[in-house]
GUVEX-631945 format. One line per field, with one value per residue (C-alpha): x, y, z. Coordinates in steps of 0.5 Angstrom, whole numbers. Layout:
x <- X, ...
y <- Y, ...
z <- Z, ...
END
This chain:
x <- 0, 3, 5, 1, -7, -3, -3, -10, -13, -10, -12, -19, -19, -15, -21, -27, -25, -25, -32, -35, -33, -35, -41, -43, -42, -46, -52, -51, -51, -55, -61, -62, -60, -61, -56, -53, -58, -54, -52, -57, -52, -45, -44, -43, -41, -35, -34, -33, -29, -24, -24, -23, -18, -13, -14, -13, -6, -4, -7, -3, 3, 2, 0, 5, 11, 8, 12, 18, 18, 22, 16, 13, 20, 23, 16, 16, 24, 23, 27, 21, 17, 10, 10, 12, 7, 2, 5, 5, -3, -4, -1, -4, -11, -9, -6, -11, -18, -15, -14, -21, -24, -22, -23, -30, -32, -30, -34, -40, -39, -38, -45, -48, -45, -44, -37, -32, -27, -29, -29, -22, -20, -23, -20, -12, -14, -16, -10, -5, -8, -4, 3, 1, -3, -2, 2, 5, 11, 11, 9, 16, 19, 16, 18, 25, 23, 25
y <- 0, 7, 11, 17, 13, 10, 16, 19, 13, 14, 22, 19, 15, 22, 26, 22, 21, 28, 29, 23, 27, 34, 32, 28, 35, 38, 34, 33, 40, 43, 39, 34, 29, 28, 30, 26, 20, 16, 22, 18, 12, 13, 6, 6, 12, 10, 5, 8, 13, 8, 4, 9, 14, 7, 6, 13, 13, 7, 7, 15, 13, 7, 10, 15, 10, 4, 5, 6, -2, -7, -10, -6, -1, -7, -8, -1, -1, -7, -5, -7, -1, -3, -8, -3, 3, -4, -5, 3, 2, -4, -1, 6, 4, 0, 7, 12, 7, 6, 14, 17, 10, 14, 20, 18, 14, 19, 24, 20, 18, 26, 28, 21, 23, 30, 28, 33, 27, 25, 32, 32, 26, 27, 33, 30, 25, 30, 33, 27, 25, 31, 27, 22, 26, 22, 27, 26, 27, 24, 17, 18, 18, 13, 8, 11, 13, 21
z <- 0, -2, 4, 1, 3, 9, 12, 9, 11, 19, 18, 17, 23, 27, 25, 26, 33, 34, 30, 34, 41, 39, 35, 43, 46, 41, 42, 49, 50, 46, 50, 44, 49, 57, 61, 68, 67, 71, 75, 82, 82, 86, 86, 78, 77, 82, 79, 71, 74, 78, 71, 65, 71, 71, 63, 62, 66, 62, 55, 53, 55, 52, 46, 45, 47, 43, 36, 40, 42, 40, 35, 33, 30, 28, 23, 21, 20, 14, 7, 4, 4, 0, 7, 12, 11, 11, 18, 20, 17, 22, 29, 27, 26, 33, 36, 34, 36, 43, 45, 39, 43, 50, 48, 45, 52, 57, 53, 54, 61, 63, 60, 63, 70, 69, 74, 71, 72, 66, 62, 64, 62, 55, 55, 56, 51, 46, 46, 46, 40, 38, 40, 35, 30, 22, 18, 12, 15, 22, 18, 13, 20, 24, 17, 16, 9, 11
END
């Protein structure tokens, strides 16, 4: 696969995890949906926010660490470039679902609690999406074809 639609295709994904994220605050915001429908349970909602705080410290270091390991460099770093930007495609895909699926989940959880814990979390992962933002440049670098 061209280096080119690689890194198209991982700025789609890049962008559709932010256009889900602010479409929810839209609609939550705008009253089209309900807010703080679980708001009354503390059980549950001690539970997601102990639950998503542990996956949002471990999932951004994570994510942003994760081309650095070992396999992954070293599947990125073929001579074979057609088979490279497949690789840099895969663990991509694998980077970017997990921070827009956090994003996108805290988000949802903030507006059904109404706990700003959520909202923060949200918010840090929406910026660490920037650290590994798809542009043309960054994947060359990540395949050493620079």
């Amino acid at each position: 696969m061209e280096i080119k639609k690689v890194q198209h295709t991982l700025l789609a994904i890049f962008l559709c995890g932010i256009v889900n994220s602010f479409t929810m605050v839209i609609l939550f915001e705008s009253g089209l949906l309900p807010v703080g429908i679980f708001a009354f349970n503390k059980n549950l909602e001690f539970l997601f926010a102990a639950t998503m705080e542990v996956l949002t410290m471990c999932i951004i270091p994570f994510a942003i660490w994760f081309f650095r390991s070992k396999k992954v460099k070293s599947e990125l770093t073929i001579e074979d470039k057609v088979k490279a930007s497949e690789n840099l495609l895969k663990w991509g895909v694998l980077r970017l679902g997990l921070l827009s699926v956090l994003m996108i989940f805290n988000t949802l959880l903030y507006y059904f609690f109404m706990n700003v814990a959520f909202g923060y979390m949200a918010i840090i992962t929406f910026l660490a999406l920037f650290f590994v933002e798809p542009s043309m440049d960054r994947c060359k670098q990540e395949i050493g074809d620079e």
